[in-house]
VEXVOKOL-761638 format. One record per residue (C-alpha): x, y, z; residue in three letters. Coordinates in pm, 1 decimal. Layout:
        c1        c2        c3  residuo
         X         Y         Z      ALA
...
END
This chain:
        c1        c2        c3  residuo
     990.7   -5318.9    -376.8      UNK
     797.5   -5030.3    -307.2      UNK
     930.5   -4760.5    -107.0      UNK
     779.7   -4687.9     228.2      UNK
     578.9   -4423.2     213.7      UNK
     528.4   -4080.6     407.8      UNK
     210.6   -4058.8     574.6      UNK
     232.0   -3720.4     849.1      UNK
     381.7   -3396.1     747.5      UNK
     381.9   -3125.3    1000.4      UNK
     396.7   -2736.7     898.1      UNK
     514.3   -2481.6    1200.3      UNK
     452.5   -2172.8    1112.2      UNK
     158.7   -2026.6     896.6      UNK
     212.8   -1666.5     696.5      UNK
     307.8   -1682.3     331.8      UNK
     551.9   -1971.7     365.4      UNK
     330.7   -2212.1     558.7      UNK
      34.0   -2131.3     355.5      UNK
     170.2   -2160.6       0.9      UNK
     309.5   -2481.8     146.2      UNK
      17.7   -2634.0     292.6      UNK
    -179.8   -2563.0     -21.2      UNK
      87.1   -2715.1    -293.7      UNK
     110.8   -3032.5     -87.6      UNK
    -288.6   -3084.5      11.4      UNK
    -363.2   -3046.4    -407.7      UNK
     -87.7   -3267.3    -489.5      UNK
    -157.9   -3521.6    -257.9      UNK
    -527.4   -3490.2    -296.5      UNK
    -700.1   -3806.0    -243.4      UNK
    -433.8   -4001.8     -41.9      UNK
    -422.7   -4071.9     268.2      UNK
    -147.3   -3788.6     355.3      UNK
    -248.6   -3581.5     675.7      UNK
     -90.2   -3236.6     683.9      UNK
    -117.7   -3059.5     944.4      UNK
     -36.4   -2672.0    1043.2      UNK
      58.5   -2533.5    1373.3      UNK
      67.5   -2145.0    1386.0      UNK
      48.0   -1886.8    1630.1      UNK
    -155.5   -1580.7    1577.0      UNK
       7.5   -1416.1    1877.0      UNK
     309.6   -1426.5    1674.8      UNK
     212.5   -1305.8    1354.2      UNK
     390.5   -1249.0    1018.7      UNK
     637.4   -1059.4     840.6      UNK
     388.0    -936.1     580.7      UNK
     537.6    -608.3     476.8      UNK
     584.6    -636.0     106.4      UNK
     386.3    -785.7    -181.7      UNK
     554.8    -786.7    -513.2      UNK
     607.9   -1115.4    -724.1      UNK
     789.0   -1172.4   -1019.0      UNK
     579.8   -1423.3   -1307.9      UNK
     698.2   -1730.8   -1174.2      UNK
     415.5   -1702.2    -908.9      UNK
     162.2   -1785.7   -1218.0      UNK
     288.7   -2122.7   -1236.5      UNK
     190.8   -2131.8    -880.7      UNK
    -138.4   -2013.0    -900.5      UNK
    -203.1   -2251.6   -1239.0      UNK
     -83.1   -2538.8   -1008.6      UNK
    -343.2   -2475.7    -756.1      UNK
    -588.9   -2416.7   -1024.1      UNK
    -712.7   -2081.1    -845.5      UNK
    -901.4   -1848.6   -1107.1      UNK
    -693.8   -1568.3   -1124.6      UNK
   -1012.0   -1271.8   -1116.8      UNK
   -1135.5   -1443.1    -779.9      UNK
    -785.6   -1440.1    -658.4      UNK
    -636.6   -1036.8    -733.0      UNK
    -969.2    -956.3    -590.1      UNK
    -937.1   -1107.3    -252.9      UNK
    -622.5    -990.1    -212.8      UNK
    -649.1    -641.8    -379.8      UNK
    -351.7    -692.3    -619.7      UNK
    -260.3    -515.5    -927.3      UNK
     -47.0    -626.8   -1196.8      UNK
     330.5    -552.0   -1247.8      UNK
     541.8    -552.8   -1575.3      UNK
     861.9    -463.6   -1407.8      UNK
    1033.4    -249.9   -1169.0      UNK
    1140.0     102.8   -1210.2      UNK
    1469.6     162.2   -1074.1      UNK
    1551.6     589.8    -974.7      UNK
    1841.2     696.5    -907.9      UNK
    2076.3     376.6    -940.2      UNK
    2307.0     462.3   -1200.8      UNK
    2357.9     835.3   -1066.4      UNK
    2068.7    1085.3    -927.3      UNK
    1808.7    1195.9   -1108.3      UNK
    1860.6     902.7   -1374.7      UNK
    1606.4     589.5   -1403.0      UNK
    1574.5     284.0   -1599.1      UNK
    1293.7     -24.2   -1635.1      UNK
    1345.1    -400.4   -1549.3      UNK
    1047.2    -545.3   -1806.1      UNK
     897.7    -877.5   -1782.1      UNK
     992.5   -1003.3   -2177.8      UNK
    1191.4    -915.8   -2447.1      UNK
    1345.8    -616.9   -2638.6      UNK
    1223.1    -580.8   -2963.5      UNK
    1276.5    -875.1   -3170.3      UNK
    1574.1   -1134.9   -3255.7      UNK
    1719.9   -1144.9   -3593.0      UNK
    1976.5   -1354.4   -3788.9      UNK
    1991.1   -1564.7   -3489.0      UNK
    2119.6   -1312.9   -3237.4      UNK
    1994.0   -1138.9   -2989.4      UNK
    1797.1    -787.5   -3083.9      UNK
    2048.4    -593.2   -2853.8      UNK
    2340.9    -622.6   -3078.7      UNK
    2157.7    -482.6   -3366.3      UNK
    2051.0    -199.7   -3145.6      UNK
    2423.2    -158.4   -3050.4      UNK
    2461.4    -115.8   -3419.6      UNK
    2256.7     125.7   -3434.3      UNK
    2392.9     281.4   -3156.4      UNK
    2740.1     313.7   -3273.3      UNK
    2635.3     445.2   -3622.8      UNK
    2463.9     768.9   -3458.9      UNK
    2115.0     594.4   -3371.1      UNK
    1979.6     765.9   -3026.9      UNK
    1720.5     549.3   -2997.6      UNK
    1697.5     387.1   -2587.1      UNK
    1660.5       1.3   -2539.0      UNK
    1332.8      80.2   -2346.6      UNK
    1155.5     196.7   -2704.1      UNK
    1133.3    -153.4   -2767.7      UNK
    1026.5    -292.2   -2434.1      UNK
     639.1    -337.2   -2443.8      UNK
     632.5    -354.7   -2053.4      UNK
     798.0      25.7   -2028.5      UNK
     625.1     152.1   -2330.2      UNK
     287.8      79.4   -2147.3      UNK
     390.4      74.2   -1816.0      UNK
     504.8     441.0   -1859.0      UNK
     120.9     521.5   -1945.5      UNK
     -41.3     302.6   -1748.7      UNK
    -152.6      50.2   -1980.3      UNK
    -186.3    -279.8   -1914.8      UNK
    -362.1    -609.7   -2051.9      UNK
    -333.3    -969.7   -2067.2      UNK
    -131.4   -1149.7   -2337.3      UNK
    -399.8   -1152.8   -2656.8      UNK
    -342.9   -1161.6   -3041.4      UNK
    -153.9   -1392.8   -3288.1      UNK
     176.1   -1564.6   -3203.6      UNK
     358.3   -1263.9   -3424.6      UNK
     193.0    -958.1   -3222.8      UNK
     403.4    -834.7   -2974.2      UNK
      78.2    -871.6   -2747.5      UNK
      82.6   -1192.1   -2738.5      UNK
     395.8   -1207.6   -2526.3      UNK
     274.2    -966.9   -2247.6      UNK
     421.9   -1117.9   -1948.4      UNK
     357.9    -992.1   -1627.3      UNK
     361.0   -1098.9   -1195.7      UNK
     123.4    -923.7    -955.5      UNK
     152.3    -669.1    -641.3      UNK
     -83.1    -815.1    -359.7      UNK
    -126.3    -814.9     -16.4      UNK
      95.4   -1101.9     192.0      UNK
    -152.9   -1078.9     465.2      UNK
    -448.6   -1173.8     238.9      UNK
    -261.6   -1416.0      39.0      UNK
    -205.0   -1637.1     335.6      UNK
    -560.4   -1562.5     405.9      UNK
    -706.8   -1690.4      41.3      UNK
    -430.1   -1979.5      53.5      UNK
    -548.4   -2147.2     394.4      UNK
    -891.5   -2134.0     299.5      UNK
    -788.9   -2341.1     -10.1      UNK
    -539.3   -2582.4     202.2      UNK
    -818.2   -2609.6     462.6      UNK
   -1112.0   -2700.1     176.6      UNK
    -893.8   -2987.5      72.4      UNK
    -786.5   -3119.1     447.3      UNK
    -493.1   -2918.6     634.6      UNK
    -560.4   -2925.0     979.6      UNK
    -443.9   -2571.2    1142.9      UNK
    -386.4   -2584.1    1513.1      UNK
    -398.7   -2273.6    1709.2      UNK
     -44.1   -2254.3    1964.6      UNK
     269.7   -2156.3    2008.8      UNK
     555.7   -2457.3    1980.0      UNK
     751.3   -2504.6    2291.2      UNK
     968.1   -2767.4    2289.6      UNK
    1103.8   -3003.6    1994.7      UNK
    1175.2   -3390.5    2008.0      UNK
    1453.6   -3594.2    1866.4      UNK
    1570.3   -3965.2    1769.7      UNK
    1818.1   -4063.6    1983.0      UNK
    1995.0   -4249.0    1732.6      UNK
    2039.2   -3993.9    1424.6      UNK
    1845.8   -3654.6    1589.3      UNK
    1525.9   -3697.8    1316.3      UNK
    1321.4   -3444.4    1468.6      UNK
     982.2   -3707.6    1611.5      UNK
     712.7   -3456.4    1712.8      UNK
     652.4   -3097.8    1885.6      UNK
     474.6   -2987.9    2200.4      UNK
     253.4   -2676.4    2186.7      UNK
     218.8   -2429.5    2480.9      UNK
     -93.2   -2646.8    2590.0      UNK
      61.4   -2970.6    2630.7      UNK
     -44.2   -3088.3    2281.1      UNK
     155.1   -3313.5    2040.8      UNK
     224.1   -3325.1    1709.4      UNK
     409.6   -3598.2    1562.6      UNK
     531.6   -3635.3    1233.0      UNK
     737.1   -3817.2     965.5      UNK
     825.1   -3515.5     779.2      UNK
     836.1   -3128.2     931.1      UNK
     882.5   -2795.6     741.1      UNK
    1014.1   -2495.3     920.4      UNK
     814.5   -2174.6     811.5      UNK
     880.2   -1981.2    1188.9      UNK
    1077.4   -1675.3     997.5      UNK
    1393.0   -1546.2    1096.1      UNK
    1373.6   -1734.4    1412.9      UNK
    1411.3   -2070.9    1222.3      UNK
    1301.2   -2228.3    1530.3      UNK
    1391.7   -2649.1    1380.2      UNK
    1593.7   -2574.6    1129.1      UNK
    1812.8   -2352.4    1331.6      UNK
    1746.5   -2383.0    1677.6      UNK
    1672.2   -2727.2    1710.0      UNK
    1895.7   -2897.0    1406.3      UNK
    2216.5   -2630.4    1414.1      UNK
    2246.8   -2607.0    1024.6      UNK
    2414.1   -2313.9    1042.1      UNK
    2419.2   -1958.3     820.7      UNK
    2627.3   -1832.3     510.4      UNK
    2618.1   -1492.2     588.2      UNK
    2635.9   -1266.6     308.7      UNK
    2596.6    -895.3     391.8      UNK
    2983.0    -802.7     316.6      UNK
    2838.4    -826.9     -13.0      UNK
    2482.9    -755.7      16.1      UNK
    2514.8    -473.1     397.6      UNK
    2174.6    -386.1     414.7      UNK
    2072.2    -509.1     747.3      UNK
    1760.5    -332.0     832.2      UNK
    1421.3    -224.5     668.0      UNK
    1143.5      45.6     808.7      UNK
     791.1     -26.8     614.0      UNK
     470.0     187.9     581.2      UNK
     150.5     183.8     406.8      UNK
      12.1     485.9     260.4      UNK
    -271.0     628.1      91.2      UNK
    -222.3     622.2    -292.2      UNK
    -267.7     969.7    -464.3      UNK
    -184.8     879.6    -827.9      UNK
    -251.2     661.3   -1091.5      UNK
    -268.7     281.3   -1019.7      UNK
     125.8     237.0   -1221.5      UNK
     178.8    -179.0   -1341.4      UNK
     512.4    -165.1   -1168.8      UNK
     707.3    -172.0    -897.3      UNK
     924.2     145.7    -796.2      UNK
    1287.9     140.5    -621.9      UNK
    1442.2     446.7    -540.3      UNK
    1804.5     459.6    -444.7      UNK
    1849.2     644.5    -108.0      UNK
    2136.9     730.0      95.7      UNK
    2209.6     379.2     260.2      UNK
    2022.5     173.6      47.1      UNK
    1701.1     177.3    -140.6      UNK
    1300.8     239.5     -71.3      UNK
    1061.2      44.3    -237.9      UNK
     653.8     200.6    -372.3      UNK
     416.4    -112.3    -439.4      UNK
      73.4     -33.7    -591.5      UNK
    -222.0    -211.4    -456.4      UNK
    -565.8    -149.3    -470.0      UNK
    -648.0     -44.8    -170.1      UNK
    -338.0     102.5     -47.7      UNK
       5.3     162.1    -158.1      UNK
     287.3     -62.5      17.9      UNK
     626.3     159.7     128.2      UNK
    1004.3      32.0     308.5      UNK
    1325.1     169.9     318.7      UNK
    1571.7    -133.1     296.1      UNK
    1900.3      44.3     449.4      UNK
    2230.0     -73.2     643.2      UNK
    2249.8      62.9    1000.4      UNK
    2583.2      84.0     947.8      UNK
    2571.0     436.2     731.3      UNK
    2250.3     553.8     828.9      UNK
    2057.2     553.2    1226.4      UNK
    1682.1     408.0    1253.7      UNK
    1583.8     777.1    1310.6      UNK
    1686.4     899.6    1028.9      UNK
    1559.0     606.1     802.8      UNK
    1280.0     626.1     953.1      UNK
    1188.1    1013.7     860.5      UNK
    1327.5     935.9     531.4      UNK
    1083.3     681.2     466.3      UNK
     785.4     886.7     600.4      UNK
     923.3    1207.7     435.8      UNK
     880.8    1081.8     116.2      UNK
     557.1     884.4     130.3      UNK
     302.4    1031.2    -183.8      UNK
     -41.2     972.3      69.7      UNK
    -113.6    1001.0     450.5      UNK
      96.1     730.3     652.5      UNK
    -208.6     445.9     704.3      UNK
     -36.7     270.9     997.8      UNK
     291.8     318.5    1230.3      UNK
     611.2     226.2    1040.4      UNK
     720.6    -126.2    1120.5      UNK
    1114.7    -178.4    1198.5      UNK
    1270.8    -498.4    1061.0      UNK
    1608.5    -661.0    1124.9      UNK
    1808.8    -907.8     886.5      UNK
    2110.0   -1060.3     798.0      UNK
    2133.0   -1160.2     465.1      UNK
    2211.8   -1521.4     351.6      UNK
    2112.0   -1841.4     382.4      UNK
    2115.5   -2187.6     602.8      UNK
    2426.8   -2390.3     488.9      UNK
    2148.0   -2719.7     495.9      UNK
    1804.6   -2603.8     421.1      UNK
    1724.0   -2934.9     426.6      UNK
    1880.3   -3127.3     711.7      UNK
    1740.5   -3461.0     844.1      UNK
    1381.3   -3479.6     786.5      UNK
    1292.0   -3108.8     838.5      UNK
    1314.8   -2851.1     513.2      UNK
    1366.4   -2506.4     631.3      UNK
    1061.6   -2287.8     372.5      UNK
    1057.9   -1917.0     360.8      UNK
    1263.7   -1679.0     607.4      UNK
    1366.0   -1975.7     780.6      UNK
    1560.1   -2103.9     506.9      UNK
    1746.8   -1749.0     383.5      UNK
    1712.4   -1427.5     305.6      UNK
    1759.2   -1193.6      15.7      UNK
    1639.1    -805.6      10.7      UNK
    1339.7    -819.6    -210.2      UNK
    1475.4    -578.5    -457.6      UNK
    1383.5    -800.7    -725.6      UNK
    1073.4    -962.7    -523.1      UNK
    1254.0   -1272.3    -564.4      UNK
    1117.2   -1390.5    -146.6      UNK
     836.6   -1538.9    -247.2      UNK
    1000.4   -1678.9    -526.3      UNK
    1178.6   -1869.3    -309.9      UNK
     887.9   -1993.7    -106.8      UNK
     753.9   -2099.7    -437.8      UNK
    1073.8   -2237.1    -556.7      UNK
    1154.6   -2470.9    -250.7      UNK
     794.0   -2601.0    -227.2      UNK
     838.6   -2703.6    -654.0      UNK
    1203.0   -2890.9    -546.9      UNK
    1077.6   -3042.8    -234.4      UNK
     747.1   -3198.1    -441.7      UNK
    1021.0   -3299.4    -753.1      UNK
    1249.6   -3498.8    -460.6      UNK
     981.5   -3607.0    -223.0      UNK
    1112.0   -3833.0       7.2      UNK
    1047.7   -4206.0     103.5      UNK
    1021.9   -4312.3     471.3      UNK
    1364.8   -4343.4     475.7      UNK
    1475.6   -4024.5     372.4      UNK
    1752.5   -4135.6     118.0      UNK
    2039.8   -3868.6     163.2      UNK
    2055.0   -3829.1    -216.8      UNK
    1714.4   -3653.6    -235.2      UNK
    1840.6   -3415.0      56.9      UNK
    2205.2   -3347.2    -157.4      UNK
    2024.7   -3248.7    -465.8      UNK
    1753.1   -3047.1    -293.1      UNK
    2034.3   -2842.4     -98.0      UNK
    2231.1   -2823.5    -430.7      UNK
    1955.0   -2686.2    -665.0      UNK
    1821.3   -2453.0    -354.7      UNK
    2219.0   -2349.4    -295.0      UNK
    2233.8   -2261.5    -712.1      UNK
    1925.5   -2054.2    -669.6      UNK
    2038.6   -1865.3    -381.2      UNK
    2392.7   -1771.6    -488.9      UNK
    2273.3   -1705.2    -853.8      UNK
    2016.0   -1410.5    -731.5      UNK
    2232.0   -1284.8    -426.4      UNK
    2466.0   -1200.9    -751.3      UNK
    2214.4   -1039.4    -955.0      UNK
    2151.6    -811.2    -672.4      UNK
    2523.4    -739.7    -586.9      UNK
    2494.4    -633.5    -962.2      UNK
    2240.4    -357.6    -900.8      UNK
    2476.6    -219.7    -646.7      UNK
    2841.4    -272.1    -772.2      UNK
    2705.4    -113.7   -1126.0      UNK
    2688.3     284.1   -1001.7      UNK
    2847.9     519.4   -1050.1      UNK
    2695.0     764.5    -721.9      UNK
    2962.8     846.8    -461.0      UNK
    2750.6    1081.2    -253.5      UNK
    2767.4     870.1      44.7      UNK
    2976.7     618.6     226.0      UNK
    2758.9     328.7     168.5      UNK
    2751.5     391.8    -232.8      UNK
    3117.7     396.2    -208.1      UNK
    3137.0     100.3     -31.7      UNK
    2938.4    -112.1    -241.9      UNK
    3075.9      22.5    -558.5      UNK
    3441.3     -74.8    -470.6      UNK
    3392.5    -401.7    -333.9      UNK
    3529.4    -697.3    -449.6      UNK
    3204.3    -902.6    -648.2      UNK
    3191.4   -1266.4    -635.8      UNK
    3370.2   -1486.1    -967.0      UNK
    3005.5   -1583.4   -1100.0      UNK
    2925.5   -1197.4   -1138.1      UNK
    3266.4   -1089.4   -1247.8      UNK
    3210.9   -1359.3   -1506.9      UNK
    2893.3   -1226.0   -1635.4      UNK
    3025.6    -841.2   -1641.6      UNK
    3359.8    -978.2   -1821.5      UNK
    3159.7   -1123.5   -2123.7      UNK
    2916.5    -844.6   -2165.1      UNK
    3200.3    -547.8   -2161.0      UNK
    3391.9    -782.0   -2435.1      UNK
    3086.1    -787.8   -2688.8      UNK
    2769.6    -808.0   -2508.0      UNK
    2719.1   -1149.2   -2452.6      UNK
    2507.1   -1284.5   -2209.2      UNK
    2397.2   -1669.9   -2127.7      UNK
    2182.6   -1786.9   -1856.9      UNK
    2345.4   -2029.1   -1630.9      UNK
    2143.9   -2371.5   -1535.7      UNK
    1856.1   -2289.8   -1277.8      UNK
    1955.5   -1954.8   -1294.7      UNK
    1612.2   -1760.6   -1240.4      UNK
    1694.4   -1426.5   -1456.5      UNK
    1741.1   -1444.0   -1808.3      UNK
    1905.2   -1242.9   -2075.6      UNK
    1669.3    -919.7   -2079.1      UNK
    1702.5    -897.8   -1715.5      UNK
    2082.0    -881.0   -1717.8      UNK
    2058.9    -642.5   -2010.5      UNK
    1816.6    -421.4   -1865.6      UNK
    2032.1    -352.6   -1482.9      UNK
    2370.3    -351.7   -1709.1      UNK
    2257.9    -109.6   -1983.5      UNK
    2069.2     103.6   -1738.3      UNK
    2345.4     134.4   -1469.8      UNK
    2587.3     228.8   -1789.4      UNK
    2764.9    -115.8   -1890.8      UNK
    2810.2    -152.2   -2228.6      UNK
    3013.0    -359.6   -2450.4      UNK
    3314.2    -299.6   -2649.5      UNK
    3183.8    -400.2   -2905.7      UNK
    2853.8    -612.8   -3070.8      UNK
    2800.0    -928.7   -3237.9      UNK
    3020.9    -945.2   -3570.0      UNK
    2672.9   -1093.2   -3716.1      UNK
    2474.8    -747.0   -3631.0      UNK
    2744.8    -597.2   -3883.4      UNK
    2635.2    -833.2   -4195.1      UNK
    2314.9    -611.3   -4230.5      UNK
    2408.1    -252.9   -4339.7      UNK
    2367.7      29.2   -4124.4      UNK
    2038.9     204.7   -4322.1      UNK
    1869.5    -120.7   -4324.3      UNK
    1883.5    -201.6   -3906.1      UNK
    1809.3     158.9   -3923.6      UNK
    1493.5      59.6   -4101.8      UNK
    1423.4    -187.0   -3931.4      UNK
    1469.2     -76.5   -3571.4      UNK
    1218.4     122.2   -3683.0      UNK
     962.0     -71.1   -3739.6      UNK
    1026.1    -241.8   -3454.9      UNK
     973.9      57.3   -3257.4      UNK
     628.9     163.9   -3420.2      UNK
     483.7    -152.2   -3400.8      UNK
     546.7    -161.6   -3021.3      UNK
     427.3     201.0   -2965.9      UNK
      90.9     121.0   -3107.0      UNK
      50.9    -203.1   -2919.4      UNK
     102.2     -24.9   -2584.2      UNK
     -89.4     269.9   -2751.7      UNK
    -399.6      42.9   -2820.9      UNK
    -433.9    -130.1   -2417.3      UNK
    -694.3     -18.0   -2192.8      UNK
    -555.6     130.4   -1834.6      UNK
    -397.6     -80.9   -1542.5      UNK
    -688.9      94.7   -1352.4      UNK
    -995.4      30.5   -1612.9      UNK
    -859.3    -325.0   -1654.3      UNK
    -844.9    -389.1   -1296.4      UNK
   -1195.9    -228.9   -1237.8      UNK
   -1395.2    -414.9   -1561.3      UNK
   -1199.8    -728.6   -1460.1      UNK
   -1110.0    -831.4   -1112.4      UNK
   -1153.0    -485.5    -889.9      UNK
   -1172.2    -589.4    -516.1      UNK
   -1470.3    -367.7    -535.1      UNK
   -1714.5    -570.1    -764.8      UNK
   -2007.1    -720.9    -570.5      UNK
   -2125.0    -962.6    -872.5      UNK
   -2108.9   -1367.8    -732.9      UNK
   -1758.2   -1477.4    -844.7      UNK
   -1691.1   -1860.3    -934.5      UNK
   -1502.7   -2042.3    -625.2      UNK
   -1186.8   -2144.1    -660.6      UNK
   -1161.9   -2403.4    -941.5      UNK
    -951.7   -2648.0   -1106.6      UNK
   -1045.7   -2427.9   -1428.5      UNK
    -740.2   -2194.9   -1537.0      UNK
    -478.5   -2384.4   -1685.9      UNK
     -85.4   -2374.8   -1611.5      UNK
      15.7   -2103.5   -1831.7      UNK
     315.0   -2162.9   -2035.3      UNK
     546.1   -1863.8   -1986.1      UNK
     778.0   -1831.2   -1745.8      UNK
     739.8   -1331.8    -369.2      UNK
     766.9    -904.7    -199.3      UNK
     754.9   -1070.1      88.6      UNK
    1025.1    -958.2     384.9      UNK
END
């Protein structure tokens, strides 16, 4: 028999996570007779302080068929190929987190291990000669992936910096083109079933009602049904993770337009530099615990590059995540669901991440607990798997110049990390866990540039003799050097192609650019 089907989904809460929502579900239920509506307050506003993605968000974009020119222009992005990380490892020391590979595989085994080689026979070569993304990234270059299957070109992979704020702005247009009703007002009160408390409508400020059969919570920290209303309650995480706090600027940029993101490790915690076009987007991410607001504060403006283009914004947090993100028929989207320091712009990840999940296990009328199990599973996975990764990036330093890099370097590290580290010191291995979000390089790149290295390497990088990985490291090497040599800059790319400056008619958005095939900053 068919399954009853879901007719009225309401959306409180606008800003990235109501948006992104509101335009997944009106293209994939395009045509039916779905209504999807969006309540939002403007009074309230957003959390917009950050704006860097990691290339995920492409599958996004592809979904929604938006043409990507028409879209970094209206929301004056730039392109990223990684993060640059300062001062992790010890002061005055940096390394890159690339989007793709290190040089190239070989007898079946990863290209580290021959590098290793290398390495241990007097080689003082660095990983990040064969990284595409630094090699270009360090002058500026960008492009988009071009050339045959064999040219290391063709595997440019990259995400974007771009304004929240805007985002939301280009992404309600779209919802609204293809039928999302947005209601101005603030929420006031919630209703329940009696019988199994299935959340049945809300009541706006004005007296207005909006009923539903399905609701998704994107109100922020405040989590106003998933929290308020529904009591799921809240893993909190910060004795791993103690940043609690975050002070965020814009400033005028005064250098080159860089493809990357920049984190800088300060004295309780870390401060972030985001290109745009248009601006340049600052925060110090700190715990209040070792350092006072004050202080943070003049940090942050202290070390700005350009003039300070608006007051510095204060943010609190605790970081972790609902125990049910999905509880009864309401799916918590956004800040409401979690959150996770956006050290490797993994927030609007998440947004993009629940929406996919939530699509994959839509639910029936009758809201079958097995699609809510393995929605709060996966989402669980995803959460617990990145919350590691960034334990990673502070448990791997060696800086004891404060008391929070003390802290953080002695802690006890949850068994999934301890895992990971385990395996790499033995012989550098490293396997990506089901759903897990970062794979190999990514691991390689925070573990070899916070100063983890193996033992020892793969006993198959010893079958080729020393001269000839010698050889062909290489080549390796030269061939990437001239393919970052040969790209145009991030800033001429940007200005021939999609410069939020070019008055030429664009195309609307279209059902035109295809899902690409290869694989949010958002506070």
């Amino acid at each position: 028999m068919p399954a009853k089907s879901i007719e009225k989904i309401v959306i409180v809460g606008g800003g990235t996570a109501g948006w992104m929502t509101a335009a997944a579900l009106s293209n994939v239920f395009r045509g039916s007779a779905m209504q999807i509506d969006l309540v939002e307050s403007e009074e309230i506003g957003t959390v917009g302080v950050g704006e860097a993605t990691i290339p995920e968000i492409m599958k996004f974009n592809g979904l929604l068929g938006v043409d990507e020119n028409e879209f970094m222009r209206a929301t004056q992005a730039t392109f990223k190929l990684g993060i640059e990380f300062q001062d992790w490892h010890r002061p005055g020391e940096r390394y890159f987190h690339p989007f793709g590979v290190y040089g190239l595989d070989m007898e079946g085994i990863s290209f580290h291990h021959f590098w290793l080689r290398a390495k241990a026979s007097g080689d003082t070569s660095e990983l990040e000669d064969y990284c595409l993304a630094w090699q270009a990234g360090k002058e500026g270059r960008f492009a988009r992936p071009s050339g045959p299957p064999n040219s290391p070109l063709s595997g440019i992979r990259y995400a974007y910096h771009f304004d929240a704020i805007l985002y939301a702005r280009f992404l309600r247009q779209y919802a609204e083109e293809r039928g999302v009703r947005r209601t101005e007002g603030k929420v006031t009160s919630v209703q329940q079933r009696g019988s199994d408390g299935f959340i049945e409508s809300v009541t706006l400020e004005n007296g207005q009602i909006k009923d539903g059969q399905l609701f998704i919570d994107c109100t922020g920290f405040f989590g106003l049904l998933i929290e308020k209303t529904l009591q799921s309650g809240y893993d909190d995480w910060s004795h791993w993770l103690p940043c609690d706090s975050a002070v965020a600027a814009p400033c005028e940029r005064t250098g080159n337009l860089t493809p990357y993101t920049r984190s800088t490790a300060r004295k309780a915690g870390w401060q972030w530099r985001i290109p745009l076009q248009h601006r340049v987007g600052n925060g110090y991410v700190y715990s209040s615990q070792y350092t006072s607001d004050e202080e943070a504060r003049q940090t942050l403006v202290d070390t700005l590059e350009g003039p300070v283009l608006a007051e510095p914004r204060q943010l609190r947090f605790t970081t972790g995540k609902r125990r049910e993100i999905w509880k009864n028929n309401c799916v918590a989207i956004g800040l409401s669901s979690g959150f996770l320091e956006p050290l490797e712009s993994t927030s609007i990840h998440l947004i993009q991440s629940a929406i996919s999940k939530l699509i994959s296990l839509f639910p029936t009328g009758d809201f079958n607990p097995v699609d809510r199990q393995k929605f709060n599973a996966l989402i669980d996975q995803e959460f617990e798997t990145i919350r590691d990764f960034l334990i990673l990036h502070y448990n791997a330093t060696e800086r004891s110049d404060s008391e929070f890099w003390n802290h953080v370097r002695t802690m006890d590290i949850p068994e999934f990390l301890s895992g990971k580290l385990k395996l790499f010191r033995q012989a550098g291995r490293i396997f990506r866990d089901e759903n897990e979000i970062f794979a190999e390089p990514s691991w390689l790149a925070v573990m070899t540039g916070q100063g983890i290295f193996p033992e020892q390497y793969h006993p198959v990088a010893g079958v080729i003799s020393a001269e000839e990985t010698k050889q062909r490291l290489n080549a390796i090497k030269d061939v990437i050097g001239r393919a970052a040599a040969s790209l145009p800059t991030h800033e001429a790319f940007i200005e021939e192609h999609c410069s939020a400056q070019m008055t030429q008619k664009t195309a609307p958005i279209s059902q035109t650019t295809p899902v690409r095939e290869e694989d949010p900053f958002k506070l």
